[in-house]
MARRO-284259 format. One record per residue: residue number from 1; x, y negated, z of N, C-alpha, C in turn. Coordinates in nm, 2 decimals, m for minus. Each point is the difference from the previous one (the first is absolute). Example, Ala and Ser with C-alpha at 12.3 -4.5 7.8 and 13.67 -1.06 7.14 Angstrom:
   resi     n.px     n.py     n.pz    ca.px    ca.py    ca.pz     c.px     c.py     c.pz
      1     1.32     0.57     0.78    m0.09    m0.12     0.00     0.09    m0.12     0.00
      2    m0.04    m0.11    m0.07     0.09    m0.11     0.00    m0.08    m0.11     0.08
This chain:
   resi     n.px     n.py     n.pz    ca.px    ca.py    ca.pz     c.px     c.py     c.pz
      1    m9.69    16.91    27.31    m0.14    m0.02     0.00    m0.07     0.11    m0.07
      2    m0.12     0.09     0.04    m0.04     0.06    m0.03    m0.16    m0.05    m0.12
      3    m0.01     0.11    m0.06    m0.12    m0.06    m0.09    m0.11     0.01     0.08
      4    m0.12    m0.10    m0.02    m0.09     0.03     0.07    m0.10     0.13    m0.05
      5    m0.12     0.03     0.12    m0.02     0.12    m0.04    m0.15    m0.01    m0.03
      6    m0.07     0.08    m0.06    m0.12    m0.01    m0.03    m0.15    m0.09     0.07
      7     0.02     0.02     0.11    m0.05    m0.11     0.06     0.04    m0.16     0.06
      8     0.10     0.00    m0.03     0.05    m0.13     0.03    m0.02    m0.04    m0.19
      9     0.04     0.06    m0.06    m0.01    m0.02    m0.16    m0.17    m0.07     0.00
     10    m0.13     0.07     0.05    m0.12    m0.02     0.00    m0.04    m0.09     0.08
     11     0.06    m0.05     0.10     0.00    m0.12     0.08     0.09    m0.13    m0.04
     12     0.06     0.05    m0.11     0.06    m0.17    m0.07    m0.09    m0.02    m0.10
     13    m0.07     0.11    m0.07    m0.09    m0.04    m0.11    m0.15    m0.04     0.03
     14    m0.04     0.03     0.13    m0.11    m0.05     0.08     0.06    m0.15     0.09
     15     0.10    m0.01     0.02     0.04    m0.20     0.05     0.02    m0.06    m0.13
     16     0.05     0.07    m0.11    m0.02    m0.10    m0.12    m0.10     0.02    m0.06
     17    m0.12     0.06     0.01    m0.14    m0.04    m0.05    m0.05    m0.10     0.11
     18    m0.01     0.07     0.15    m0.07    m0.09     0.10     0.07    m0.13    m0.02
     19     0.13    m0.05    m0.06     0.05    m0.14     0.02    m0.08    m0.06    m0.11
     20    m0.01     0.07    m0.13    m0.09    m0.07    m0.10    m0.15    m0.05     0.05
     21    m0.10     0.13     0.14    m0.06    m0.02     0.01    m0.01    m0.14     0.11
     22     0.07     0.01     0.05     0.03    m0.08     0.12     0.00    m0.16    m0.09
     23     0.10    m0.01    m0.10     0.02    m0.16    m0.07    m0.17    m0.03    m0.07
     24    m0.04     0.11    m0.08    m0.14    m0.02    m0.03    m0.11    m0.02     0.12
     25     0.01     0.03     0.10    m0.08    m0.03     0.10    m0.01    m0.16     0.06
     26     0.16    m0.03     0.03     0.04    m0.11     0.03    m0.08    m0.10    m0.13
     27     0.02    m0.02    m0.09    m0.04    m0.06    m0.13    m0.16     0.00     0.02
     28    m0.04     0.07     0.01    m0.14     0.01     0.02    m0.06    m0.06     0.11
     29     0.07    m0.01     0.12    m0.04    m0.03     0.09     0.01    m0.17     0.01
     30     0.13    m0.01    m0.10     0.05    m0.18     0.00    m0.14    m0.04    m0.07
     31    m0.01     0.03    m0.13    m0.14    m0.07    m0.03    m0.08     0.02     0.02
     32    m0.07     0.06     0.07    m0.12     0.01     0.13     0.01    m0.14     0.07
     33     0.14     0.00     0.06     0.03    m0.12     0.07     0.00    m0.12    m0.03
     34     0.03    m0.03    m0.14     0.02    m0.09    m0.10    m0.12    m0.07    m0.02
     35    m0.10     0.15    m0.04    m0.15    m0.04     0.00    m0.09    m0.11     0.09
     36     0.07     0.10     0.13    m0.10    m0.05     0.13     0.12    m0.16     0.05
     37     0.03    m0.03    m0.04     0.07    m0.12    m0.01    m0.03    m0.09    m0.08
     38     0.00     0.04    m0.12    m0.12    m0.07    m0.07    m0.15    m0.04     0.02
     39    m0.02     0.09     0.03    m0.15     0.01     0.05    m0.03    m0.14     0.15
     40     0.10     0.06     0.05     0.04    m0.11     0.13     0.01    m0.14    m0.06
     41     0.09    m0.01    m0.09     0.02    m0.19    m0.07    m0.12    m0.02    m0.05
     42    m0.12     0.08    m0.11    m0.11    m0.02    m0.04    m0.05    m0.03     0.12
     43    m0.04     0.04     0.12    m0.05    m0.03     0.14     0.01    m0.11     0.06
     44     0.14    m0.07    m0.01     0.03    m0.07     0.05     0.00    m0.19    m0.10
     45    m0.01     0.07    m0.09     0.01    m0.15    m0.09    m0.10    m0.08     0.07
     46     0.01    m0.13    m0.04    m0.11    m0.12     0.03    m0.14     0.03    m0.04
     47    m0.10     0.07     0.00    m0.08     0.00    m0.09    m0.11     0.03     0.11
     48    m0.10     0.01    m0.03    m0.15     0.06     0.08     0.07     0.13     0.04
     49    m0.06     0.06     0.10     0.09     0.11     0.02     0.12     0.07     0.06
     50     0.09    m0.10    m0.02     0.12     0.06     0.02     0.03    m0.05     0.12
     51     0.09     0.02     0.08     0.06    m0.03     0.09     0.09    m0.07     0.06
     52    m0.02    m0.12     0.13     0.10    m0.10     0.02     0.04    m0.01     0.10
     53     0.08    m0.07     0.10     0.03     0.02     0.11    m0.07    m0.16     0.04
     54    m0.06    m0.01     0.11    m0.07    m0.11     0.06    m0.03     0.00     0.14
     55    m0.02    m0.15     0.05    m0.03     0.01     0.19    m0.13     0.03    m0.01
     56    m0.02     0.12     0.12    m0.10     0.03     0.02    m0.05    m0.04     0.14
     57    m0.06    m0.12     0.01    m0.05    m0.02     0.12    m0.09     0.05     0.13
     58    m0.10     0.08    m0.10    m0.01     0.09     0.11     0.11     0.08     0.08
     59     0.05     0.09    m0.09     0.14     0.09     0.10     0.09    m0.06     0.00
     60     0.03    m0.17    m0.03     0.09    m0.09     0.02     0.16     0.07    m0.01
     61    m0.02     0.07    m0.16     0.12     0.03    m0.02     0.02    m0.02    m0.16
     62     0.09    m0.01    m0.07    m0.01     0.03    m0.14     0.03     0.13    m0.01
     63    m0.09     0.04    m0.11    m0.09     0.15    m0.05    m0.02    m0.01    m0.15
     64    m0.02     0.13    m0.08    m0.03     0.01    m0.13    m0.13    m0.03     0.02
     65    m0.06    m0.08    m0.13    m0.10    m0.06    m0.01    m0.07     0.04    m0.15
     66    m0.12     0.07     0.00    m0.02    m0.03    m0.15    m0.04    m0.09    m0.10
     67     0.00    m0.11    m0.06    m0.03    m0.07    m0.11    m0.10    m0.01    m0.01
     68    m0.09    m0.12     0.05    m0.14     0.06    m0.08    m0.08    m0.17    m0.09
     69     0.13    m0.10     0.02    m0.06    m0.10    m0.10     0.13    m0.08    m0.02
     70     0.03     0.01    m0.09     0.12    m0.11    m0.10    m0.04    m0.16    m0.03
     71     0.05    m0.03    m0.02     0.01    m0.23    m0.07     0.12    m0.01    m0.04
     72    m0.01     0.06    m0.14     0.09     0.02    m0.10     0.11     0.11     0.06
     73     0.11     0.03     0.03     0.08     0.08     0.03     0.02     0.00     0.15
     74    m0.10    m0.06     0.07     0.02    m0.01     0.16    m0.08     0.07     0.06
     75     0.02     0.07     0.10    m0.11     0.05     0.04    m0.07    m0.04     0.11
     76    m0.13    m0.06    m0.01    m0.09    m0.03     0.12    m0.05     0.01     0.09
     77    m0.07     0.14    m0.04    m0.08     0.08     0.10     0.05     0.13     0.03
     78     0.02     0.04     0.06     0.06     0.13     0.10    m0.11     0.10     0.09
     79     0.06     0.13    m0.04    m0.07     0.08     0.15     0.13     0.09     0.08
     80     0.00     0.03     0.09     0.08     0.06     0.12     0.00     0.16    m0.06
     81     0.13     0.02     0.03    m0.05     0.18    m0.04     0.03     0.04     0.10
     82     0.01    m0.02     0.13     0.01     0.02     0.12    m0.11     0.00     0.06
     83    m0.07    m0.17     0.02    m0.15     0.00     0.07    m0.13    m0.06    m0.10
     84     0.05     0.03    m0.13    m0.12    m0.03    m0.09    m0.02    m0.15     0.02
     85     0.05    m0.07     0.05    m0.07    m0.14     0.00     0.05    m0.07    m0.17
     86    m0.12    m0.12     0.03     0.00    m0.04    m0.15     0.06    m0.15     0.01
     87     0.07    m0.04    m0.04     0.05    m0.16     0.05     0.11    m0.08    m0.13
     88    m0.01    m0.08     0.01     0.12    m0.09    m0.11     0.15     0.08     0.06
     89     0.07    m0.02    m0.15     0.09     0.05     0.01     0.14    m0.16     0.06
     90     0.06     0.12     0.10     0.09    m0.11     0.06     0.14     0.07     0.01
     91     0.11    m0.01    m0.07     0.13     0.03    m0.01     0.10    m0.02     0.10
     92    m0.06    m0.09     0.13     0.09     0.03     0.11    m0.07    m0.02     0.13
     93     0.06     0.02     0.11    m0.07    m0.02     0.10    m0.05    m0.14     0.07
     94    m0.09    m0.02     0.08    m0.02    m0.17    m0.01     0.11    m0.02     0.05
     95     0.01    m0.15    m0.02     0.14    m0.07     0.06     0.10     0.04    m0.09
     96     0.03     0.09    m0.11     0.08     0.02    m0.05     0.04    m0.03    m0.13
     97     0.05    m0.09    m0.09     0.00    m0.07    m0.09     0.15     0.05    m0.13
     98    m0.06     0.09    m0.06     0.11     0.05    m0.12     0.02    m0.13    m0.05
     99     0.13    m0.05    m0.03     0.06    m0.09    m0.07     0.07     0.08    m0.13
    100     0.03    m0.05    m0.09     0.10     0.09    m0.11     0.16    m0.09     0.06
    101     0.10     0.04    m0.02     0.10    m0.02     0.01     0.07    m0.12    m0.08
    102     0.05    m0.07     0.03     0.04    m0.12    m0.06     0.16     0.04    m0.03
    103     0.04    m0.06    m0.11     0.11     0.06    m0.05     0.07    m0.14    m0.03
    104     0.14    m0.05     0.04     0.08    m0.05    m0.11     0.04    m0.01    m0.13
    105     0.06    m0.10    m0.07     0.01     0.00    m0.12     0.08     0.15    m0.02
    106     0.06     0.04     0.07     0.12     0.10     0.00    m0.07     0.13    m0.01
    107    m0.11     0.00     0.04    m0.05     0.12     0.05    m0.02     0.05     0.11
    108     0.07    m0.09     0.10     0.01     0.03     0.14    m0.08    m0.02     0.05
    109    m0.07     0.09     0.15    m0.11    m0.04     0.06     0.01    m0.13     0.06
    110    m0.03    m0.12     0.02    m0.08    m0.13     0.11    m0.02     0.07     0.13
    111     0.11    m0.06     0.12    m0.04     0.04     0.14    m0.09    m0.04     0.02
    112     0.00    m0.11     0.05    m0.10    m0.12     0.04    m0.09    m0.06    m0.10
    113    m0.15     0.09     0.06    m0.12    m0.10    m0.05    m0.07    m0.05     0.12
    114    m0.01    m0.12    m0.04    m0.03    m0.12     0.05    m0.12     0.03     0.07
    115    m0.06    m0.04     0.15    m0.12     0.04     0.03    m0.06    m0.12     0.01
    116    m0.17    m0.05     0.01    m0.08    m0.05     0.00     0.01    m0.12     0.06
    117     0.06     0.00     0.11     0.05    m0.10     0.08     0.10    m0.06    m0.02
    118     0.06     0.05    m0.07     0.14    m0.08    m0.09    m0.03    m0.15    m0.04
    119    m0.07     0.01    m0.09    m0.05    m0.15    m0.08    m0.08    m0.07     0.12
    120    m0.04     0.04     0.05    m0.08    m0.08     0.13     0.10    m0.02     0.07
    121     0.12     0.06     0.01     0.10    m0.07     0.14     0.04    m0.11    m0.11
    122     0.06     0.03    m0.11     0.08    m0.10    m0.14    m0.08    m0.12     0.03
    123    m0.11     0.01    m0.05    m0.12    m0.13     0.00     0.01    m0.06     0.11
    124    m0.04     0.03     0.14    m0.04    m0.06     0.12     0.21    m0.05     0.03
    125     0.10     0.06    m0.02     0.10    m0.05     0.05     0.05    m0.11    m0.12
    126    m0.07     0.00    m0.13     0.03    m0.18    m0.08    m0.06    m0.10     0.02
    127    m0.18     0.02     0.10    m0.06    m0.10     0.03     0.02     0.01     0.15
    128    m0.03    m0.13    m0.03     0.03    m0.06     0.15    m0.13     0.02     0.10
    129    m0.04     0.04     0.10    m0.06     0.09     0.09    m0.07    m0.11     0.05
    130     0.06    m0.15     0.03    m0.02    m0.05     0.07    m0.17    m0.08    m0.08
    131     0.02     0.01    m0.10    m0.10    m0.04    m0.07    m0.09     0.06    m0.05
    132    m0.09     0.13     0.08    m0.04     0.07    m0.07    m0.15    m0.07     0.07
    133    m0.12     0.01    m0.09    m0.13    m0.01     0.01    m0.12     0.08     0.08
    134    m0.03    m0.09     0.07    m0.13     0.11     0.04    m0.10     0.03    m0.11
    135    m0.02     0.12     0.00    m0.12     0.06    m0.11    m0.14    m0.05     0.03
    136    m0.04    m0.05    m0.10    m0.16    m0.05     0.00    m0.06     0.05    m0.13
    137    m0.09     0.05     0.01    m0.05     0.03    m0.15    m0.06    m0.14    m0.11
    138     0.00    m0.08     0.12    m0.10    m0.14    m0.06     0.15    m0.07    m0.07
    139     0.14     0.01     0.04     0.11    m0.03    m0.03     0.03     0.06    m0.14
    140     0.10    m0.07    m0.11     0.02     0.02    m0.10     0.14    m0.01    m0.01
    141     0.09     0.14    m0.06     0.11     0.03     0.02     0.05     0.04    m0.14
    142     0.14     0.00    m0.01     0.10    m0.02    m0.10     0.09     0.11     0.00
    143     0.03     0.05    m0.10     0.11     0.15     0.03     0.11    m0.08     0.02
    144     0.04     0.08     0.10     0.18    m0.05     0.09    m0.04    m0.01     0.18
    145    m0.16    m0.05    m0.03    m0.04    m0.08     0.18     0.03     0.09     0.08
    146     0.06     0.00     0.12     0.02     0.08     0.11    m0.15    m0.03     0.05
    147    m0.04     0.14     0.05    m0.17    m0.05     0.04     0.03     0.10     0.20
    148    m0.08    m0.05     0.05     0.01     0.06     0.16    m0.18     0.05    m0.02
    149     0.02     0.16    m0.02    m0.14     0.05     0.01    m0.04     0.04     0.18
    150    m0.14     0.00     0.06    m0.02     0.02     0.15     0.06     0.17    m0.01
    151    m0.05     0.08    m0.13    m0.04     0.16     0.01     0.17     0.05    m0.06
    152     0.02    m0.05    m0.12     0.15     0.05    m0.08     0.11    m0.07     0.05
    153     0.02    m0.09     0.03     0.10    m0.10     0.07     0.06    m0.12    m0.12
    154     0.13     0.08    m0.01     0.05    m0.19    m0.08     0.01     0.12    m0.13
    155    m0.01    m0.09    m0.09     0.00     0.04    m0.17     0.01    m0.05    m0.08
    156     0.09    m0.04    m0.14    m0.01    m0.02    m0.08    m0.12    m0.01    m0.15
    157    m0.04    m0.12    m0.03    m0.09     0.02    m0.08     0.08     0.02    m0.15
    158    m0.04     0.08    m0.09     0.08     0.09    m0.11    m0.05    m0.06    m0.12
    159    m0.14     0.00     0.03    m0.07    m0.02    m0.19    m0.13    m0.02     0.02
    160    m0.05    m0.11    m0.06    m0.19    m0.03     0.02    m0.04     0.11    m0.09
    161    m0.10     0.07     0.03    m0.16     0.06    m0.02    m0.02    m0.07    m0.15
    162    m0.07    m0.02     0.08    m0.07    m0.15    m0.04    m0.08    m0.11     0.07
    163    m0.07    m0.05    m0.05    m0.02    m0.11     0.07     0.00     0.01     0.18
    164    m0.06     0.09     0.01    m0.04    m0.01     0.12     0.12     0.16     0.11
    165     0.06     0.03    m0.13     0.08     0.10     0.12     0.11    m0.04    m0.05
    166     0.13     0.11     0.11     0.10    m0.04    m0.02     0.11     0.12     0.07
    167     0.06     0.09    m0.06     0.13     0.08     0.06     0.05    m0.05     0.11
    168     0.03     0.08     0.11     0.10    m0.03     0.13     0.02     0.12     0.05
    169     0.19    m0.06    m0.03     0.06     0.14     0.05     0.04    m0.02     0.16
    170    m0.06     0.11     0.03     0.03     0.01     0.17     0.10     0.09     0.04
    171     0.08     0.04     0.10     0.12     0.07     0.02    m0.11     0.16    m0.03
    172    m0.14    m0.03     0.06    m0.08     0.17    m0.03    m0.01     0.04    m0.10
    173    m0.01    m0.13    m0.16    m0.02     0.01    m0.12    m0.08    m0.08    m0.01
    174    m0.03     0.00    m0.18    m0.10    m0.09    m0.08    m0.17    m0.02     0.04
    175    m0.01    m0.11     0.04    m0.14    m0.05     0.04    m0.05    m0.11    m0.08
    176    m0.14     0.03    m0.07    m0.09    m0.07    m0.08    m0.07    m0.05     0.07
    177     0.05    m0.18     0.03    m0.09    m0.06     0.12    m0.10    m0.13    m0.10
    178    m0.12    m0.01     0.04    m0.07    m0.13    m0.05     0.06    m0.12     0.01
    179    m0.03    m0.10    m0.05     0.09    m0.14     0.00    m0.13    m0.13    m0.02
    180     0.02    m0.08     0.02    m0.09    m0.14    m0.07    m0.12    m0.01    m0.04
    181    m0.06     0.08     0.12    m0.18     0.01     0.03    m0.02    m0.08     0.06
């Protein structure tokens, strides 16, 4: 191996400054980055201001949205940073219903959650069908009564109102019907 020669000598001591300058660059440039990432979470927190993701009905898409009225840590009011519209804030699309995850004692996720119709099949298959009531509002009913509505069909009565109402669950869901007028 021969020694290196004056220019190759001048070109190691120019890659070992340029690598010093090169790591100082890189560093500098991280907290720039650091910054503007910060600057971004400041942007994004819950607050007046900041930034959320929400359905936006006009462009019937979810879009960043900016913050423009809170109720306590929630945000209410929204504008589009897309098409400027101003609207309540809404976290999914219609029809679309975020559940949180149901967990076992274990920690495990719960396959099966139970849908709406569940208890309405449960209920209507322990009473007997045959006995179910035609609905009158002038009629006065008892939670358990199988009731036969003209509009919801057959239902379960759940829980009195009060005096004069009364819960009935129907296979479409809960209905608040009059009673004993």
């Amino acid at each position: 191996m021969t020694a290196p020669t004056e220019g190759q000598t001048a070109f190691v001591k120019f890659s070992e400054s340029s690598g010093f300058l090169c790591r100082a660059f890189i560093l500098m440039r991280l907290s720039i980055i650091l910054a503007e990432m910060e600057i971004m979470e400041l942007r994004n927190e819950k607050r007046p201001g900041g930034t959320i993701d929400s359905w936006c009905g006009k462009c019937k898409m979810i879009l960043a949205h900016t913050i423009e009225a809170l109720v306590g840590d929630k945000p209410v009011r929204v504008h589009c940073n897309t098409c400027q519209s101003q609207h309540s804030y809404k976290p999914n699309a219609p029809g679309v219903i975020s559940r949180p995850k149901r967990h076992d004692e274990n920690g495990g996720s719960i396959r099966h959650i139970p849908k709406r119709g569940n208890a309405y099949r449960i209920l209507m298959d322990a009473k007997e069908s045959a006995s179910a009531k035609i609905y009158s509002p002038k009629e006065k009913y008892q939670p358990g009564d199988v009731l036969e509505h003209s509009t919801f069909g057959r239902g379960v009565a759940m829980a009195l109102k009060d005096e004069t109402k009364i819960e009935v669950l129907f296979e479409s869901g809960s209905k608040t019907l009059i009673h004993g007028r």
